[in-house]
Wavefront OBJ file of the C-alpha trace (Angstrom):
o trace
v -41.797 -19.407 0.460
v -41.790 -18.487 -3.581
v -46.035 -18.951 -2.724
v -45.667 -16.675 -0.335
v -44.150 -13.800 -1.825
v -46.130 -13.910 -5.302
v -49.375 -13.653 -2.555
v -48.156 -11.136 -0.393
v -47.228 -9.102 -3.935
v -50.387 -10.040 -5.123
v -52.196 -8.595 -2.654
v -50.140 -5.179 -2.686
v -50.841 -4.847 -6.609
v -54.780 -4.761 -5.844
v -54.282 -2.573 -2.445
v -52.043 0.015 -4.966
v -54.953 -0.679 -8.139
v -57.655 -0.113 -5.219
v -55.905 3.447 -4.144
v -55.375 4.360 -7.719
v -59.123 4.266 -8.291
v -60.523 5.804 -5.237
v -57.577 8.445 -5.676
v -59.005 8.624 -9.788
v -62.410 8.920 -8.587
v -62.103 11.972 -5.814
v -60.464 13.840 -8.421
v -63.433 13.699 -10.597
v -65.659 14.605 -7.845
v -63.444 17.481 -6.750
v -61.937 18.862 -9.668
v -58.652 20.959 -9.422
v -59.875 24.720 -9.020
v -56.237 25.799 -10.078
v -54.772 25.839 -14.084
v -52.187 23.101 -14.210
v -48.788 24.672 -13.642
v -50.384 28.049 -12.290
v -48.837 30.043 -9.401
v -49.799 32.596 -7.395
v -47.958 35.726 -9.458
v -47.528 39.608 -7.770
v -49.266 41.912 -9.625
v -48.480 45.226 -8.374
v -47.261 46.381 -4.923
v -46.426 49.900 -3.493
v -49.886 50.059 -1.559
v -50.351 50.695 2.006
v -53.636 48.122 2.411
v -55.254 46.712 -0.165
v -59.020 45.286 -0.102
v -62.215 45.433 -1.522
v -61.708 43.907 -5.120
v -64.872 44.307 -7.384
v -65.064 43.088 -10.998
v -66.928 44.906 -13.351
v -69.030 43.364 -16.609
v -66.010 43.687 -18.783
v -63.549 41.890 -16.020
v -61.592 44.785 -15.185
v -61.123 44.674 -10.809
v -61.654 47.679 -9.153
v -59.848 47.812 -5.523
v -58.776 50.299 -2.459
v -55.976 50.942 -0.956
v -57.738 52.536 2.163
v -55.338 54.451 4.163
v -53.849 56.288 0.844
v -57.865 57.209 0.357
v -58.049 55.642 -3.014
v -59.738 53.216 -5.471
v -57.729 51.550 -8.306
v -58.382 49.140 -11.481
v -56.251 46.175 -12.673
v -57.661 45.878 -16.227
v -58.081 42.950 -18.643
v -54.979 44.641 -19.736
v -52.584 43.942 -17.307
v -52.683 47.584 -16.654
v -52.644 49.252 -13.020
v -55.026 52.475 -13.121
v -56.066 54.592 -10.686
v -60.072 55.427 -10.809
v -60.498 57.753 -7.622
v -58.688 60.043 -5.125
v -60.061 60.875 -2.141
v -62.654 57.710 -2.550
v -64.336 57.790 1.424
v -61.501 55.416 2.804
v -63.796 53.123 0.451
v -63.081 49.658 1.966
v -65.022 47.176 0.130
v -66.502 47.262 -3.096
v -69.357 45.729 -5.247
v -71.265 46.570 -8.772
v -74.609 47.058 -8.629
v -77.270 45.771 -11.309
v -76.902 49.290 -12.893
v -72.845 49.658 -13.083
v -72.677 51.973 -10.820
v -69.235 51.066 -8.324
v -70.862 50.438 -3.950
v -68.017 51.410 -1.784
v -68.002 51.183 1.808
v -66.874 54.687 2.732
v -65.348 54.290 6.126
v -63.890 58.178 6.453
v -67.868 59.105 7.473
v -69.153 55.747 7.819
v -71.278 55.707 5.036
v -72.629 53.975 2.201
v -71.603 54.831 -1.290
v -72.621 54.467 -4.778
v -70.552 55.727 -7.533
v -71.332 56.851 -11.252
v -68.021 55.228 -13.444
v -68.416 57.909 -15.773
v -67.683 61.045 -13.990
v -66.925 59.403 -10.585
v -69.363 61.418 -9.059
v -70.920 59.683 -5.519
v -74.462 59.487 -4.245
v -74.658 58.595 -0.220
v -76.825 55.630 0.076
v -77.155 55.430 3.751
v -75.795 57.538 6.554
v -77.309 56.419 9.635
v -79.488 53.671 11.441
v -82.333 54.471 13.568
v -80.427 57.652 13.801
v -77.763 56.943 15.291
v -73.892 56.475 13.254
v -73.129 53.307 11.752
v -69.699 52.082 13.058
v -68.125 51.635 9.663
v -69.758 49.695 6.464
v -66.801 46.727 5.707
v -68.181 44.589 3.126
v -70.929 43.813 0.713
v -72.793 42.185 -1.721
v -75.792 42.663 -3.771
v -78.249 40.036 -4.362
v -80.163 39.630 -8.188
v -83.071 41.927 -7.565
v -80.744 44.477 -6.345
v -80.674 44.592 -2.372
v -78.002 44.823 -0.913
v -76.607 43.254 2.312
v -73.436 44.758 4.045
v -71.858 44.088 7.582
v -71.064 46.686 9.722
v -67.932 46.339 12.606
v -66.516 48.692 14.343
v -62.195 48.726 13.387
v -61.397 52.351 15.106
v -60.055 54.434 12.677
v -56.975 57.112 13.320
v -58.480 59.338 11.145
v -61.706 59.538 12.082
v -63.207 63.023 13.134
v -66.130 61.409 14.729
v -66.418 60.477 18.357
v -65.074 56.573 18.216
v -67.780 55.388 20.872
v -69.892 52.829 19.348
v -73.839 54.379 18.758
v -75.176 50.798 17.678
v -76.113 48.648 20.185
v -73.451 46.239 18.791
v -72.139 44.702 15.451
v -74.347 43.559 12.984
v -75.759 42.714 9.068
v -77.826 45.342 7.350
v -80.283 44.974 4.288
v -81.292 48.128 1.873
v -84.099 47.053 0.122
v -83.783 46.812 -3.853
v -85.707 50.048 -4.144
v -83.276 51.536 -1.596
v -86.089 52.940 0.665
v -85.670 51.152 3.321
v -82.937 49.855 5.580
v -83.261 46.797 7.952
v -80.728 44.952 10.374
v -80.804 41.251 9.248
v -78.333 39.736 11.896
v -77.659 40.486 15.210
v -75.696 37.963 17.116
v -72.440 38.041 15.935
v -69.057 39.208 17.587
v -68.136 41.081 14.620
v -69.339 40.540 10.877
v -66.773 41.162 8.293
v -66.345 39.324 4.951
v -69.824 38.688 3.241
v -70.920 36.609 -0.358
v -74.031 35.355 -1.466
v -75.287 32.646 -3.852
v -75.470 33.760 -7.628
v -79.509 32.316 -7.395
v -80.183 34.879 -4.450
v -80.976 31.807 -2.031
v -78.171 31.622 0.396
v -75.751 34.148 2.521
v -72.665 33.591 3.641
v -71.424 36.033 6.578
v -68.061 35.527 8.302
v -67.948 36.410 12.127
v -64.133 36.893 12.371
v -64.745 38.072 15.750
v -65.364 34.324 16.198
v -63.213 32.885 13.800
v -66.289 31.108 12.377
v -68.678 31.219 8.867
v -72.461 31.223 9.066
v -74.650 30.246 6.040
v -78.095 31.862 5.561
v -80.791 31.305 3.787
v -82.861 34.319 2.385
v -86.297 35.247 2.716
v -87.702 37.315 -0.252
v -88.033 40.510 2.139
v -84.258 40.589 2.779
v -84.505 39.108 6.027
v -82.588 35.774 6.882
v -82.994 32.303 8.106
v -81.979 29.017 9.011
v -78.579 30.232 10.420
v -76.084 27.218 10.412
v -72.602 27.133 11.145
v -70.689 26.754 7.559
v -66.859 26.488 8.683
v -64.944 26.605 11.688
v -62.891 29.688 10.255
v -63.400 33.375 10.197
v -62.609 36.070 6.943
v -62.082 39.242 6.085
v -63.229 39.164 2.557
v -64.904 36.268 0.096
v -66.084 35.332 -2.759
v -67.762 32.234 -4.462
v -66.958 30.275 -7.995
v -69.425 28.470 -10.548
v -69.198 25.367 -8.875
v -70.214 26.645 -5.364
v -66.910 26.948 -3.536
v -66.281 29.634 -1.176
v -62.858 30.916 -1.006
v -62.177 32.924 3.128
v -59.225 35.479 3.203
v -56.936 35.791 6.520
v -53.942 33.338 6.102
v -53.742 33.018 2.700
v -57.001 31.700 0.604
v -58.729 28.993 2.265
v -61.656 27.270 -0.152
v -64.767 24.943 1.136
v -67.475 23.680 -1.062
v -70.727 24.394 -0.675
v -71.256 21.450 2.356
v -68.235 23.102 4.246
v -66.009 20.680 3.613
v -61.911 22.602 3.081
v -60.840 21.767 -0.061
v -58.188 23.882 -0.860
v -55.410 26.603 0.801
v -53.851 28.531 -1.445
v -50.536 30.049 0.480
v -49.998 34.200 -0.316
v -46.818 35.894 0.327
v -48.290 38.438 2.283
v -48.788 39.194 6.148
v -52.430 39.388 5.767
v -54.794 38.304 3.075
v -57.589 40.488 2.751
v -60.172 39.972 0.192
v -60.468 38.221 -2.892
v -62.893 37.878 -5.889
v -62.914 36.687 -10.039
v -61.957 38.398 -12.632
v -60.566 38.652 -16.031
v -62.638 38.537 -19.631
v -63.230 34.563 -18.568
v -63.832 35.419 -14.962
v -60.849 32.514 -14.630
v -58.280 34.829 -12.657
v -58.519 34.703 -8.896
v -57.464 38.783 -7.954
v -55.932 38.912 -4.431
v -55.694 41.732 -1.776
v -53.085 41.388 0.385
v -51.297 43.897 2.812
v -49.632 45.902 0.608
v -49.554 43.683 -2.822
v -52.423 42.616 -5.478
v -51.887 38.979 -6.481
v -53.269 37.236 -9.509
v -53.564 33.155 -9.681
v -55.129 31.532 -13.073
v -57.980 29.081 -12.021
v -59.888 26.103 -13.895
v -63.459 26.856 -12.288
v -64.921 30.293 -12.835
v -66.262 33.054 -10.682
v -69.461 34.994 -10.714
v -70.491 38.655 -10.645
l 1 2 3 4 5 6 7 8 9 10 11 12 13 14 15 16 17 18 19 20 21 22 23 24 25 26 27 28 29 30 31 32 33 34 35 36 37 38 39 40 41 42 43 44 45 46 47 48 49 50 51 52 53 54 55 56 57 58 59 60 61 62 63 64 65 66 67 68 69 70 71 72 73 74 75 76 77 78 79 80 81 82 83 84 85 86 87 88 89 90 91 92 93 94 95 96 97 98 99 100 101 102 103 104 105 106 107 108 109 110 111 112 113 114 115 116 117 118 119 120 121 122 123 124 125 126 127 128 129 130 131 132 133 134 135 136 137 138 139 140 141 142 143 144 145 146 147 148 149 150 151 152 153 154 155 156 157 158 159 160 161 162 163 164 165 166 167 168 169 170 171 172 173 174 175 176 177 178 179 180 181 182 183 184 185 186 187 188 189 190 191 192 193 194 195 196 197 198 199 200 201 202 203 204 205 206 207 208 209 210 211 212 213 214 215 216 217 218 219 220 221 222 223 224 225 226 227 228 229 230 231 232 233 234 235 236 237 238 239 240 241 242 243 244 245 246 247 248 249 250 251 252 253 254 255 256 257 258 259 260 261 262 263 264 265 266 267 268 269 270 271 272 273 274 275 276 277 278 279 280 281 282 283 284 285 286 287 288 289 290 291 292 293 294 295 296 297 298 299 300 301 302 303 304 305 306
């Protein structure tokens, strides 16, 4: 019986010694992403909806809070400033290679690039093939300087503008880097919202919340895209991507997947809605959060990229 036991305890020390170093060993391939001991902290709130968080080359995060019509900066500070009034119902945001602040102007359905210094705008793009977009919703520039946006249609109660849809449907636009040219990329999604792309320039990510799903692109040279393949079975409003490869999707809090697709993460926001998110801070270690009517900060061990 004594035989018995030591055997039987035996063989649960090396099951528990097994576990401990299988358990040791995915830690090491998939490191934390979040600072030991950090929580997801409120930052400001007061806002009617926030999205579009850009960082800028110092780390401050530029974001709008689109029905009050206005664009606003947490700084490296800890300071809440406001940058623009009456800012297009920008939606979301991105630097370009030059500084200048890309804003999604939904109140005319434009395009939007905007001088820091003086806050003085310049309308990229106000039509295609003639005919009004239905509202420019996110973006990202690529490291030659194109830019990629998608293009929904979310009604808007304050638009003057007939709300009928001109496009034949919702799609993925590219301006080329010499902004001459504008080209439709992607045309069979439901509806195209949240959009990131690979620091190299090689790969897109566009999510079709329409169909609660991610695509993964690769990119030709000429803007256009290829190789669609289905990334994750989940949908977003907003997105970014850290150092390592991860891609973090808004909605229900922050969900992150690594670069196969695989969920490794959900990071839980107080908030009805999660909107956008993106890196910041003079390490690029903060995670910046959009959420309904709140910003959110969390402290991360991986870093972003602009």
């Amino acid at each position: 019986m004594t035989s018995k036991i030591r055997s039987t305890q035996l063989l649960i020390f090396i099951f528990l010694y097994c576990l401990a170093f299988v358990s040791q060993g995915f830690s090491q391939k998939s490191p934390k992403l979040i600072a030991p001991g950090e929580k997801v902290v409120k930052l400001a709130d007061g806002f009617a909806f926030t999205e579009g968080p850009a960082v800028d080359s110092h780390g401050n995060v530029y974001f709008t809070d689109q029905p009050n019509n206005k664009i606003h900066i947490w700084t490296t500070e800890g300071k809440l400033e406001t940058f623009l009034e009456n800012s297009g119902r920008a939606n979301g945001l991105y630097f370009d290679l030059n500084g200048n602040l890309l804003a999604c102007a939904d109140m005319d359905n434009q395009l939007w690039s905007i001088t820091i210094a003086d806050t003085s705008h310049t309308i990229l793009v106000l039509n295609y093939n003639d005919k009004t977009l239905n509202g420019p919703n996110d973006l990202w520039v690529r490291p030659d300087g194109g830019i990629y946006f998608t293009d929904p249609l979310y009604v808007r109660p304050y638009w003057v503008r007939n709300s009928r849809m001109e496009q034949d449907g919702e799609h993925v636009y590219f301006i080329s880097p010499d902004r001459k040219t504008l080209s439709r990329v992607a045309d069979d999604l439901v509806k195209p919202n949240g959009i990131i792309g690979t620091p190299d320039g090689k790969k897109l990510y566009v999510a079709d919340i329409g169909a609660n799903k991610t695509y993964v692109y690769d990119i030709n040279s000429d803007g256009s895209l290829k190789n669609k393949k289905l990334f994750a079975e989940l949908g977003s409003d907003g997105m970014t991507i850290d150092q390592e490869g991860n891609v973090y999707l808004t909605g229900n809090g922050v969900t992150v997947f690594n670069k196969k697709g695989r969920q490794i993460a959900h990071i839980k926001v107080d908030a009805g809605w999660t909107a956008n998110v993106c890196f910041g801070g003079t390490e690029m270690k903060t995670l910046i959060i959009t959420a309904s009517e709140y910003l959110y900060s969390l402290k991360m061990n991986v870093k972003g990229v602009r």
